[in-house]
C-alpha positions in Angstrom: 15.9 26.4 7.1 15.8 24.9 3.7 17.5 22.0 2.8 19.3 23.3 0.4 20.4 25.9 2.5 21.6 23.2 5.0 23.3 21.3 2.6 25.3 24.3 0.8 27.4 24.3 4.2 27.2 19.9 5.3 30.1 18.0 4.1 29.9 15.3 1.3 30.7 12.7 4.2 27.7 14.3 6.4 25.3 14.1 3.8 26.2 10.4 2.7 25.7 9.4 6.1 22.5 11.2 6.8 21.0 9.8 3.6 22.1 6.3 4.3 20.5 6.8 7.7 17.2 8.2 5.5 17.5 5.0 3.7 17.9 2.7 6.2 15.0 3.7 8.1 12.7 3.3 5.6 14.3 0.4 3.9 13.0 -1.3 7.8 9.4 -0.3 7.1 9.7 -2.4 3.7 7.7 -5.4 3.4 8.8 -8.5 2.0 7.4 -8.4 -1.2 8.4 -4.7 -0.9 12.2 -5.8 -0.2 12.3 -8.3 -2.6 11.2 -6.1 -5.2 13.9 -3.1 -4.2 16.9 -6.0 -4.5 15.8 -6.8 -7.7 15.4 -3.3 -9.2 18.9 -3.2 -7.7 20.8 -5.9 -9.2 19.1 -4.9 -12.6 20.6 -1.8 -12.4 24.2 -3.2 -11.1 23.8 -1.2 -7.1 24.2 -5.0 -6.2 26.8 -7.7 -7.2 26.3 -10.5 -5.3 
């Protein structure tokens, strides 16, 4: 099954949560340098407001 397929019948809610889970398991393989990187890309682009 495609993803598309799959997604054409997932809720919005579903889908948010499985890509935050997506995310969040490769956000743990990050190294630091990796990590620190990622935040500041982030806070440039306003996804973070500390």
């Amino acid at each position: 099954m495609t993803m598309a397929y799959m997604n054409k019948y997932q809720s919005d809610d579903y889908r948010r949560e499985e890509l935050i889970r997506i995310i969040e398991h490769s956000v743990e393989k990050l190294t630091l340098a990796e990590l620190e990187a990622l935040y500041y890309d982030m806070t440039t682009k306003s996804f973070i407001n500390d």
